[in-house]
Structure formats: structure tokens, C-alpha cells
PQR file with spaces between the fields and no chain letter, atoms N, CA, C, O and H, PARSE charges and radii, in Angstrom:
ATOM       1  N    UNK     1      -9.754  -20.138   -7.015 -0.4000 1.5000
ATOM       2  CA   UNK     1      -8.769  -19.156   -7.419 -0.0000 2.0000
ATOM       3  C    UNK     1      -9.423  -17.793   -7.674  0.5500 1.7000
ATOM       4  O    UNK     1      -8.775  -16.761   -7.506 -0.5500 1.4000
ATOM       5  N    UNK     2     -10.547  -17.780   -8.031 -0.4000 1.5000
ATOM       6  CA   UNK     2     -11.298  -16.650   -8.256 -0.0000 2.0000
ATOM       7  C    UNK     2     -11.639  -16.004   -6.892  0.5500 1.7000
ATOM       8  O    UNK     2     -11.655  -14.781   -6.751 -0.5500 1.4000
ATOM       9  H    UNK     2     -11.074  -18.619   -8.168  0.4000 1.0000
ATOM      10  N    UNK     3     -11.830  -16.617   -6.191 -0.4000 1.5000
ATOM      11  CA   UNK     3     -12.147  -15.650   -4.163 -0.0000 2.0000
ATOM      12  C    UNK     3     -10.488  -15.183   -4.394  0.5500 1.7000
ATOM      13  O    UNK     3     -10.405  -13.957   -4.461 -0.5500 1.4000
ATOM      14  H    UNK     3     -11.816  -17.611   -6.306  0.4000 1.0000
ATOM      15  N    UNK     4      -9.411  -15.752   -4.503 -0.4000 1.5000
ATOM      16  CA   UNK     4      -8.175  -15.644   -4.143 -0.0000 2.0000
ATOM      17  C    UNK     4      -8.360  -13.588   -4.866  0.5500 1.7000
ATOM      18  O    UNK     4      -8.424  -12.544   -4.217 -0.5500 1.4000
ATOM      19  H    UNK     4      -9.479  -16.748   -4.449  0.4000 1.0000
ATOM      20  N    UNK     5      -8.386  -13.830   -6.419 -0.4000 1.5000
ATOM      21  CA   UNK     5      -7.984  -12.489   -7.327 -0.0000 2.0000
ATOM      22  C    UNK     5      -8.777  -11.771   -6.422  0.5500 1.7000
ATOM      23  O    UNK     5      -8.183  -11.123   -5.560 -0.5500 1.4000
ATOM      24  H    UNK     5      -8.334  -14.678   -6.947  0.4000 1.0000
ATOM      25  N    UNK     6     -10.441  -11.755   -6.455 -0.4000 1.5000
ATOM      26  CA   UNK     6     -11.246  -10.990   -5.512 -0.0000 2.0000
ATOM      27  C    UNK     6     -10.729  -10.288   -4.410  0.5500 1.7000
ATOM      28  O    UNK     6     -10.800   -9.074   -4.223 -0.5500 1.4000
ATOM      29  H    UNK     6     -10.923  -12.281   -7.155  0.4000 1.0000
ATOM      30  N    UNK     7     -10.206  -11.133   -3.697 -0.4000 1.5000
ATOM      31  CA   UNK     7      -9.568  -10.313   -1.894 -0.0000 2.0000
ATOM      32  C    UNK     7      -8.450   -9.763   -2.168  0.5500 1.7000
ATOM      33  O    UNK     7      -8.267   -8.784   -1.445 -0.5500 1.4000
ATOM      34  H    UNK     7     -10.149  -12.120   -3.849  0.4000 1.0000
ATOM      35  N    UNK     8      -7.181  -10.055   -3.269 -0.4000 1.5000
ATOM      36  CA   UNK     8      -6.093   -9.811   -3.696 -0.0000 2.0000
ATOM      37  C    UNK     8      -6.705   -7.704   -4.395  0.5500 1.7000
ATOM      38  O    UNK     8      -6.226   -6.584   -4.213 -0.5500 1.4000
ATOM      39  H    UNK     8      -7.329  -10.851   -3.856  0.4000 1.0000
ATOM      40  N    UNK     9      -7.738   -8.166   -5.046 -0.4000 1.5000
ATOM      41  CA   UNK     9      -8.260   -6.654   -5.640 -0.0000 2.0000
ATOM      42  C    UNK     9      -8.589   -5.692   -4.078  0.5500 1.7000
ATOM      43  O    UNK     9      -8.271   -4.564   -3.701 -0.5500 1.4000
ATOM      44  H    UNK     9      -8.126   -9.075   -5.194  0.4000 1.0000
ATOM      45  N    UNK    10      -9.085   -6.400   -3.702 -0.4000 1.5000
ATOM      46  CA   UNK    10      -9.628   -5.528   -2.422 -0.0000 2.0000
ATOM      47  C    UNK    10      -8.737   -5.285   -1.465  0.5500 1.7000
ATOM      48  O    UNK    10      -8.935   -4.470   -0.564 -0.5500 1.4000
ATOM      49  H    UNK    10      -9.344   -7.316   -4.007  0.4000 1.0000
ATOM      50  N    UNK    11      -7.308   -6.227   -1.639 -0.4000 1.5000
ATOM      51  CA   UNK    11      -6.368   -5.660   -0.495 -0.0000 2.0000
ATOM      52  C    UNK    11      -5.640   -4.449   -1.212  0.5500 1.7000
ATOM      53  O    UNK    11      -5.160   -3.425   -0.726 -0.5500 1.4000
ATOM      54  H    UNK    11      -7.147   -6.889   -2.371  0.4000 1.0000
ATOM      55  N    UNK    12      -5.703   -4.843   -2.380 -0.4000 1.5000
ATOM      56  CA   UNK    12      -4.653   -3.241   -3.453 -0.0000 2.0000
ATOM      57  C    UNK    12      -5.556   -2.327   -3.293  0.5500 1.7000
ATOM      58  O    UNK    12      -4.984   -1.242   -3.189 -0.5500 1.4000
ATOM      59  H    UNK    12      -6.093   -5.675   -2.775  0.4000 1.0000
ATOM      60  N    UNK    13      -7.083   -2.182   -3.195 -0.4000 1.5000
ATOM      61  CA   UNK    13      -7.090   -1.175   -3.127 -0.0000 2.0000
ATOM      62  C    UNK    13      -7.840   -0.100   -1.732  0.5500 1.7000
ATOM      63  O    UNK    13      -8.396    0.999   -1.725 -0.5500 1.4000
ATOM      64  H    UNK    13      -7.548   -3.063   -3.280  0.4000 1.0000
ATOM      65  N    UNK    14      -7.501   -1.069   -0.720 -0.4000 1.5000
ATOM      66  CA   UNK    14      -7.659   -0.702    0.890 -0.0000 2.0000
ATOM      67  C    UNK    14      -6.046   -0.345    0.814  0.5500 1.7000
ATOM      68  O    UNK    14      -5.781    0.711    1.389 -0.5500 1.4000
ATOM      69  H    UNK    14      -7.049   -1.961   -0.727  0.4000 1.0000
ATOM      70  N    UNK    15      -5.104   -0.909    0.314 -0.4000 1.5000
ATOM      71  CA   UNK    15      -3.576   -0.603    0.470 -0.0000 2.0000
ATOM      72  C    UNK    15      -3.522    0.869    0.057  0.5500 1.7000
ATOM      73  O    UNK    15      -3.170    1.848    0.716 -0.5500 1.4000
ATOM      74  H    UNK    15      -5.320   -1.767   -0.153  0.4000 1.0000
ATOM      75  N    UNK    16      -3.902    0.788   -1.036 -0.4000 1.5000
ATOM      76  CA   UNK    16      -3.816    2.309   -1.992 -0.0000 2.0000
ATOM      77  C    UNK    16      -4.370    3.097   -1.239  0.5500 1.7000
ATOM      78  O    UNK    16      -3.753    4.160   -1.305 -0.5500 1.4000
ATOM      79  H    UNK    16      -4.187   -0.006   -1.571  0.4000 1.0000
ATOM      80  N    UNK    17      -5.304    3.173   -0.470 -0.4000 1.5000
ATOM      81  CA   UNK    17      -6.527    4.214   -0.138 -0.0000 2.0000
ATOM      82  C    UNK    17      -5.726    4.274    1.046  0.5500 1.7000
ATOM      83  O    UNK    17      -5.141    5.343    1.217 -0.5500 1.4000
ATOM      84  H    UNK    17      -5.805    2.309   -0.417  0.4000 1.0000
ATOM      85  N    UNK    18      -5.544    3.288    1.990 -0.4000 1.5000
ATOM      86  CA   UNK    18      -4.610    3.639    3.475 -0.0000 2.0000
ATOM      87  C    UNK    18      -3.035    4.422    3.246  0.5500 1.7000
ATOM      88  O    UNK    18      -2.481    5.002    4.179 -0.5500 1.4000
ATOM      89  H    UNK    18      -6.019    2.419    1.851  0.4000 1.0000
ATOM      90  N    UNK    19      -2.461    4.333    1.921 -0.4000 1.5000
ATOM      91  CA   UNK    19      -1.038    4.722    1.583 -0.0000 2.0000
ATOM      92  C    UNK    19      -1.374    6.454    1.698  0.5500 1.7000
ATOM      93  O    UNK    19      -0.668    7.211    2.365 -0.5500 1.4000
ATOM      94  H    UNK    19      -2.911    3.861    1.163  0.4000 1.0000
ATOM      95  N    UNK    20      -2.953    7.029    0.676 -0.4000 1.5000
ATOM      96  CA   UNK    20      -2.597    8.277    0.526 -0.0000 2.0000
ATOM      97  C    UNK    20      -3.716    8.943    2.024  0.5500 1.7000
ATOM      98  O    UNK    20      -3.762   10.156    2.225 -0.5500 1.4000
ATOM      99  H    UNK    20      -3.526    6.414    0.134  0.4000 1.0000
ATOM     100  N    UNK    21      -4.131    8.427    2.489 -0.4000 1.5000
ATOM     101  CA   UNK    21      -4.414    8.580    4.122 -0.0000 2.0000
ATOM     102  C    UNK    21      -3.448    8.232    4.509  0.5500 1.7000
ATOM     103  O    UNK    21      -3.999    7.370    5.194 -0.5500 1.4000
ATOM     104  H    UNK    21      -4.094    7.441    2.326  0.4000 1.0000
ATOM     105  N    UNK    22      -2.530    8.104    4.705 -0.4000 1.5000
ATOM     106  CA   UNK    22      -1.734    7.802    5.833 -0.0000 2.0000
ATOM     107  C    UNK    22      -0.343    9.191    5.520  0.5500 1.7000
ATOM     108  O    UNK    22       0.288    9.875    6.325 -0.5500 1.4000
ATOM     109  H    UNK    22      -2.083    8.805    4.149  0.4000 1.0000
ATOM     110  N    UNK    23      -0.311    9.130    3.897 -0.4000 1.5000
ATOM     111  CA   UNK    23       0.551   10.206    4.034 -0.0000 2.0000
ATOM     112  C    UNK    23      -0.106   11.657    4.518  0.5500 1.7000
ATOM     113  O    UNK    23       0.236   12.375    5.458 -0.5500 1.4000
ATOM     114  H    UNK    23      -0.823    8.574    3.243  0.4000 1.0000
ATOM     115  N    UNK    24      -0.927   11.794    3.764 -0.4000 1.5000
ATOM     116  CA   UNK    24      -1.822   12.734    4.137 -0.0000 2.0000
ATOM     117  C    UNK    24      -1.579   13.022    5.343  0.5500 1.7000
ATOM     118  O    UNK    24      -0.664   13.841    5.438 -0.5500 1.4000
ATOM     119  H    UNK    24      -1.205   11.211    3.000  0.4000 1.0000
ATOM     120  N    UNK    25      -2.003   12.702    6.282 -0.4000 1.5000
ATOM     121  CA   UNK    25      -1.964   12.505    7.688 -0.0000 2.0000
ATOM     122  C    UNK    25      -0.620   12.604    8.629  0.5500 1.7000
ATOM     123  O    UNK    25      -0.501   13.129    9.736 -0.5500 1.4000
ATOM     124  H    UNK    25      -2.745   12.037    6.205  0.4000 1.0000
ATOM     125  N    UNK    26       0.328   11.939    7.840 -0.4000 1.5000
ATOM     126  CA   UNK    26       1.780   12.352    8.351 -0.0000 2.0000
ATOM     127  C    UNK    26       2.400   14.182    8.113  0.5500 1.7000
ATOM     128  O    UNK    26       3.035   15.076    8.673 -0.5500 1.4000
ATOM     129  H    UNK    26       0.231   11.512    6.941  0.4000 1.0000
ATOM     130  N    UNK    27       1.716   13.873    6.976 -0.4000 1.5000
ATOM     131  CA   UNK    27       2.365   15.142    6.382 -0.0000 2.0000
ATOM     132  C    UNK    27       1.988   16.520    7.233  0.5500 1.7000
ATOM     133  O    UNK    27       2.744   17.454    7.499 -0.5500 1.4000
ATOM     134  H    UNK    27       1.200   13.147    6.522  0.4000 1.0000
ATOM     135  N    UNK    28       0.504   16.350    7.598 -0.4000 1.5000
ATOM     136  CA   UNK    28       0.155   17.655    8.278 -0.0000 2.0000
ATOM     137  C    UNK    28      -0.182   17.580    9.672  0.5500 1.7000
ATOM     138  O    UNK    28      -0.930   18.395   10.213 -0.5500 1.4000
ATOM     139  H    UNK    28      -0.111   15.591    7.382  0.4000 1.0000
ATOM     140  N    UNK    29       0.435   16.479   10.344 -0.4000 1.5000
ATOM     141  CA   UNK    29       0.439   16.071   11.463 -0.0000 2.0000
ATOM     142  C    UNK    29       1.692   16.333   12.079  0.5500 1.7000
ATOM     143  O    UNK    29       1.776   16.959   13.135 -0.5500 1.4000
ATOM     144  H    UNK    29       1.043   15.817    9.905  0.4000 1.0000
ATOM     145  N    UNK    30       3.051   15.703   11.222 -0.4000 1.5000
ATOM     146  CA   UNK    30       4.398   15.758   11.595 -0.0000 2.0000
ATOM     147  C    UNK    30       4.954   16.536   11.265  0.5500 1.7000
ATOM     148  O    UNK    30       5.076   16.848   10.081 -0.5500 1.4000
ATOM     149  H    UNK    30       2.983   15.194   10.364  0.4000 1.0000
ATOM     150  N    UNK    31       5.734   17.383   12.703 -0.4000 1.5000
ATOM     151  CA   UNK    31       6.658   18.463   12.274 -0.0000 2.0000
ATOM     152  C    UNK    31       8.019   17.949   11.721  0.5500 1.7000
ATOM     153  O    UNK    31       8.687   18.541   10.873 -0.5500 1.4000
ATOM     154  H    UNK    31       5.635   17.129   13.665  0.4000 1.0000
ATOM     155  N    UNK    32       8.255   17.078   12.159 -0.4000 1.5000
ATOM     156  CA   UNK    32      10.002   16.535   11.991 -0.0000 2.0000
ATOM     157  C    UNK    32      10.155   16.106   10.318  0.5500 1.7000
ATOM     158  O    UNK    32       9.713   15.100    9.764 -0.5500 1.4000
ATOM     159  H    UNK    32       7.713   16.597   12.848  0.4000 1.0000
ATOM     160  N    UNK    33      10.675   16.856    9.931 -0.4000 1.5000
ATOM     161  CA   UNK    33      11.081   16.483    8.498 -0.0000 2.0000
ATOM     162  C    UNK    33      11.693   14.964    7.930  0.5500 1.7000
ATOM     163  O    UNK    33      11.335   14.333    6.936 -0.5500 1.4000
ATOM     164  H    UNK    33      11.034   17.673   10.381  0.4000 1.0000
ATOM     165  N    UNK    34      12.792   14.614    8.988 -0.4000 1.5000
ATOM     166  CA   UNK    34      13.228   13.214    8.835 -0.0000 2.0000
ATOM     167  C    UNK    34      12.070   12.482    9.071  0.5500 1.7000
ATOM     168  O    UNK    34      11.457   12.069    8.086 -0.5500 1.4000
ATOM     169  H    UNK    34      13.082   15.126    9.796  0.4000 1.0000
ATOM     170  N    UNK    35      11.457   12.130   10.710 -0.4000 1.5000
ATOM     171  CA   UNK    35      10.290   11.174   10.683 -0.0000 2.0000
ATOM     172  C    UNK    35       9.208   11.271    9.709  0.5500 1.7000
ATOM     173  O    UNK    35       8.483   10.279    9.626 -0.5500 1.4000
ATOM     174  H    UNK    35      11.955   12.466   11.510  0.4000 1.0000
ATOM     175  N    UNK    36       8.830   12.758    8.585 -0.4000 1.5000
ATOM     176  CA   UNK    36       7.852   12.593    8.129 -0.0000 2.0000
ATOM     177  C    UNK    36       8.251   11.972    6.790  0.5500 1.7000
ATOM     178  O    UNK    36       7.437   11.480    6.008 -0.5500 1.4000
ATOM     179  H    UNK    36       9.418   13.563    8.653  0.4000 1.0000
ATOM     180  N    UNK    37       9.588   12.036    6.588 -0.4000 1.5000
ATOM     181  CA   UNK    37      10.007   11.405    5.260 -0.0000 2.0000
ATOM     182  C    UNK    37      10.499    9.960    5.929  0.5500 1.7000
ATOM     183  O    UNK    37      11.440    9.594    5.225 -0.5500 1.4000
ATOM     184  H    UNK    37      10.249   12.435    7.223  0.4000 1.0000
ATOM     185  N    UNK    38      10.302    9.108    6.844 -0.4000 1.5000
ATOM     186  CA   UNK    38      10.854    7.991    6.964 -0.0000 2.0000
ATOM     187  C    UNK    38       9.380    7.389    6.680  0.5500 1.7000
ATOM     188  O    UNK    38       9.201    6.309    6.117 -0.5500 1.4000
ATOM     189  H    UNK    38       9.538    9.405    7.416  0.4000 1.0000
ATOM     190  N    UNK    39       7.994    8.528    7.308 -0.4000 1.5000
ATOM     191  CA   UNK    39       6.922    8.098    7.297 -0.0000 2.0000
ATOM     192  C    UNK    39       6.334    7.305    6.230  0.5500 1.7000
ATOM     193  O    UNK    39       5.827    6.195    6.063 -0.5500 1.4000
ATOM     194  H    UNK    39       8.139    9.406    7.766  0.4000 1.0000
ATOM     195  N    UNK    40       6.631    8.393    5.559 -0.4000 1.5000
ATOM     196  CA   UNK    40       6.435    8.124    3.881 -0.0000 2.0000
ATOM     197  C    UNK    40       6.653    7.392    3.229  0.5500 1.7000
ATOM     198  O    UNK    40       5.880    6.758    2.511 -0.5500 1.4000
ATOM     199  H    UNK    40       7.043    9.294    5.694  0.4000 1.0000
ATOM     200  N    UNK    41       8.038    7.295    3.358 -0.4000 1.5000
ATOM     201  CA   UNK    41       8.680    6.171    2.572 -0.0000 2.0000
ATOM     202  C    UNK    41       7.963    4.798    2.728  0.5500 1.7000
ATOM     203  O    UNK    41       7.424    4.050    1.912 -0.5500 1.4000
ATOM     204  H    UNK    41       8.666    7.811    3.942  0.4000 1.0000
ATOM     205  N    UNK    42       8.206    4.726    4.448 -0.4000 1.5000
ATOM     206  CA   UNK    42       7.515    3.293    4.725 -0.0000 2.0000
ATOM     207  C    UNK    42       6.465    3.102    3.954  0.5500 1.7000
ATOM     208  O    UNK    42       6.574    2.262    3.061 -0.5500 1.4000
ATOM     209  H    UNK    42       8.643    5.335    5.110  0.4000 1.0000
ATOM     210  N    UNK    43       5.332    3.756    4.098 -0.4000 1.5000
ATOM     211  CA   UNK    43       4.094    3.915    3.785 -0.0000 2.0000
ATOM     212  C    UNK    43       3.874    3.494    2.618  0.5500 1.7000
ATOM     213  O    UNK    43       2.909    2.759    2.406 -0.5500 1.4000
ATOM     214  H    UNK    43       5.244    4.438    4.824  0.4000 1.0000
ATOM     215  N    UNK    44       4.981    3.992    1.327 -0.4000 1.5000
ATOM     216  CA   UNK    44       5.391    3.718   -0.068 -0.0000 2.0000
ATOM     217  C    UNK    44       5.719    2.654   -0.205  0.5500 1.7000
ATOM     218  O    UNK    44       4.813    2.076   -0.804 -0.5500 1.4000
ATOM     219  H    UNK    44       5.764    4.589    1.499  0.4000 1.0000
ATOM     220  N    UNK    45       6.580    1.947    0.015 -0.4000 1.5000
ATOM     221  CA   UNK    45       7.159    0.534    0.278 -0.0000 2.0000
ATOM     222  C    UNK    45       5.996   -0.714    0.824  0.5500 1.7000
ATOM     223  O    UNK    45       6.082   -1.924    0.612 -0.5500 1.4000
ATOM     224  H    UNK    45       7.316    2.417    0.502  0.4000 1.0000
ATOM     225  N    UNK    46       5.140   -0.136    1.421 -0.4000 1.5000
ATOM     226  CA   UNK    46       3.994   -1.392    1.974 -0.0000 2.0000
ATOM     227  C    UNK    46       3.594   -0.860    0.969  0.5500 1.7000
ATOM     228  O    UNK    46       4.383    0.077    0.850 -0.5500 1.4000
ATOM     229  H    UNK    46       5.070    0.847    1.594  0.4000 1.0000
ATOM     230  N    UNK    47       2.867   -0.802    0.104 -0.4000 1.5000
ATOM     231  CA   UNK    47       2.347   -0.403   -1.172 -0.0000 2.0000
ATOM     232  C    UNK    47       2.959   -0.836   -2.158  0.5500 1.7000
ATOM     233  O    UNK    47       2.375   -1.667   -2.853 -0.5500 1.4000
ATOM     234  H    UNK    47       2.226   -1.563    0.201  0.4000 1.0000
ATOM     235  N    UNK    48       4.294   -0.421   -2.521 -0.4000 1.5000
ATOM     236  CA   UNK    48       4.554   -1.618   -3.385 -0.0000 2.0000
ATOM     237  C    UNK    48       4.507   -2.970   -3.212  0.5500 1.7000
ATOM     238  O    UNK    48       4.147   -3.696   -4.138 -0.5500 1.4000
ATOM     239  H    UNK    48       4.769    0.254   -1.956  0.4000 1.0000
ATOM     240  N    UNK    49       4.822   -3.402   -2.146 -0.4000 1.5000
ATOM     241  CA   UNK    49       4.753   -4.751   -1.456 -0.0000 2.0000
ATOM     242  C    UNK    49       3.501   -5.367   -2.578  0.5500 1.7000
ATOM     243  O    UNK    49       3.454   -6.138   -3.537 -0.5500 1.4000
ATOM     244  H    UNK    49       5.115   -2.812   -1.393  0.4000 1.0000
ATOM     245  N    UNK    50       2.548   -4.490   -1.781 -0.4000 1.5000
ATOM     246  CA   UNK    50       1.264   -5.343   -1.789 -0.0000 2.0000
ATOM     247  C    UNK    50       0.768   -5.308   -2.950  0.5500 1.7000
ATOM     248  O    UNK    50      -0.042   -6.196   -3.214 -0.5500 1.4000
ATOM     249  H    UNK    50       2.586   -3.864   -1.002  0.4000 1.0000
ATOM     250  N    UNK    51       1.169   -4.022   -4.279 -0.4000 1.5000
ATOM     251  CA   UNK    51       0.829   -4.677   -5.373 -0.0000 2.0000
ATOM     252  C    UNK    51       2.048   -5.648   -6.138  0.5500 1.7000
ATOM     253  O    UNK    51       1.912   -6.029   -7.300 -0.5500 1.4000
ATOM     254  H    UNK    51       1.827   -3.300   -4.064  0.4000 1.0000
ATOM     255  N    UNK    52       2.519   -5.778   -5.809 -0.4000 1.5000
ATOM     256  CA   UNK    52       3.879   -6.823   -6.323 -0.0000 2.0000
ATOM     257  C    UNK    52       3.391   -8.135   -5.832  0.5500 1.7000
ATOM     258  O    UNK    52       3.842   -9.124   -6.410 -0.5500 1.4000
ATOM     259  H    UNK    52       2.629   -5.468   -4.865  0.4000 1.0000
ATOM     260  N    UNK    53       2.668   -8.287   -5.004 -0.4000 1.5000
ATOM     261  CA   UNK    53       1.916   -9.457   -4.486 -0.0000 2.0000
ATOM     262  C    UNK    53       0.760   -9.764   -5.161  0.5500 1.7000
ATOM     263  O    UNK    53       0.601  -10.872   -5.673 -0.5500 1.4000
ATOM     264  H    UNK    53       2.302   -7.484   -4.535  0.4000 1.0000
ATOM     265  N    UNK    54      -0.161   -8.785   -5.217 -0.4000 1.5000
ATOM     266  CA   UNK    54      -0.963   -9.337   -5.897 -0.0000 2.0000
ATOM     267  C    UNK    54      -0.744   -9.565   -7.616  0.5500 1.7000
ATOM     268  O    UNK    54      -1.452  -10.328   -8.274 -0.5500 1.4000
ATOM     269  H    UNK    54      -0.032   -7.885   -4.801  0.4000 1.0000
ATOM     270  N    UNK    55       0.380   -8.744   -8.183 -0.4000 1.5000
ATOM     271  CA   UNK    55       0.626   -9.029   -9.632 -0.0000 2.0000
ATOM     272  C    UNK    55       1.191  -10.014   -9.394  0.5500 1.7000
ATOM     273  O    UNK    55       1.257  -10.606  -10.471 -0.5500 1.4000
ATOM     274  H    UNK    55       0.955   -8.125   -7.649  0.4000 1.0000
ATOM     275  N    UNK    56       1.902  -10.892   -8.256 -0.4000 1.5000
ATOM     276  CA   UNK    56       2.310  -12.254   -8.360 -0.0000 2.0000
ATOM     277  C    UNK    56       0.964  -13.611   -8.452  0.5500 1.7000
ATOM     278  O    UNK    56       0.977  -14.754   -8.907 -0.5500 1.4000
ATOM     279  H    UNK    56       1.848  -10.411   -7.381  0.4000 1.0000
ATOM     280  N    UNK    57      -0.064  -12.797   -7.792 -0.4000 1.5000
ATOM     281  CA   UNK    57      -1.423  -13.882   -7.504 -0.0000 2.0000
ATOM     282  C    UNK    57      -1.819  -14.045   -8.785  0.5500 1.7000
ATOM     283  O    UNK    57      -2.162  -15.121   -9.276 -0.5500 1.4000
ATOM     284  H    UNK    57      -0.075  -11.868   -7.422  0.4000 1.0000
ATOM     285  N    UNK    58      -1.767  -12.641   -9.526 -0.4000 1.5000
ATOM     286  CA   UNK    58      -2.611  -12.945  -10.930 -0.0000 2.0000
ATOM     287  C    UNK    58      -1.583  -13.985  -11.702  0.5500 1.7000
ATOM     288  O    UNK    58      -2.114  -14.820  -12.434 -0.5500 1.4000
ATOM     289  H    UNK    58      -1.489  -11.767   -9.127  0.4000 1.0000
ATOM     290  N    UNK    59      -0.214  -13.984  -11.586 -0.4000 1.5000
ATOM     291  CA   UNK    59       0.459  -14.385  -12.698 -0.0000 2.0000
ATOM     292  C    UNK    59       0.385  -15.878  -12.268  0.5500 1.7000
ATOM     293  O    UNK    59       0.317  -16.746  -13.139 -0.5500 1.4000
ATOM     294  H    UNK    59       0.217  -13.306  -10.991  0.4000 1.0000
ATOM     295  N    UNK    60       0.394  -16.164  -11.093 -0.4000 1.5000
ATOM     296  CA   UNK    60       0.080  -17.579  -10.758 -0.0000 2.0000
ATOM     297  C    UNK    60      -0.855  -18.142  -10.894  0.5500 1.7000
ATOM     298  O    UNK    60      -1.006  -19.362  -10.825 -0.5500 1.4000
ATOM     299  H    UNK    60       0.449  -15.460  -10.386  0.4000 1.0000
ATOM     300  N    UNK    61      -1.901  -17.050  -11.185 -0.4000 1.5000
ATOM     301  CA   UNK    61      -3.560  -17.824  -11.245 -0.0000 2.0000
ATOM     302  C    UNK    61      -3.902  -18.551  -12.704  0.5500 1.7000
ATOM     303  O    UNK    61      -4.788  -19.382  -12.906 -0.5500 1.4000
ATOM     304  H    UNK    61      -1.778  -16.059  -11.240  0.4000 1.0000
ATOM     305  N    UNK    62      -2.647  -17.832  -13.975 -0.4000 1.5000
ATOM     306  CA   UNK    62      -3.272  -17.710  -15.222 -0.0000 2.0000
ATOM     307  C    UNK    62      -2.644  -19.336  -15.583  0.5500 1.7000
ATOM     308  O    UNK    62      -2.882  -19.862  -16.670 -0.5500 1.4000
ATOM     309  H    UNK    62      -1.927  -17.157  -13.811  0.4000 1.0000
């Protein structure tokens, strides 16, 4: 269970680090106002995902 929390830490925070690269990147890449806010959003939403997942790993681990 302990490898499990380990990779669970390391996917939140490759998630986190790819969320504000990725907006980053939309933002001064994309002219279209709608696609750069659909960009985003998405981008936001896999991010919560993935820490809502891993606060589910910890609560299952305890």
C-alpha cells in the first residue's frame, strides 16, 4: 500500500505541473477565446480528477 500512496504522490504532482504547462501554453498559443477557455477548463477538470483520486487512495489506505 505504501508503492500505491508513492505513485498516487507522483501522479498529483506530474498532474499539477502538466495542468499549469498546459494552460500556459494554451493561453499564449490560442487565439480563439472559446477553444482557449474549453482548453482550460478541460485541463482543470483532469486535475481535479486526479487529486480526488488520489484523496480517495489515501482514505482507503488508512
Amino acid at each position: 500500500m505504501k508503492k500505491l500512496k508513492i505513485i498516487s504522490i507522483i501522479a498529483l504532482i506530474l498532474s499539477t505541473i502538466s495542468m499549469i504547462w498546459g494552460i500556459g501554453v494554451v493561453c499564449y498559443y490560442v487565439e480563439n477565446l472559446f477553444i482557449r477557455g474549453t482548453s482550460v477548463a478541460i485541463l482543470i477538470a483532469s486535475s481535479i480528477f486526479v487529486s480526488n483520486t488520489v484523496g480517495l487512495v489515501f482514505k482507503e489506505s488508512k
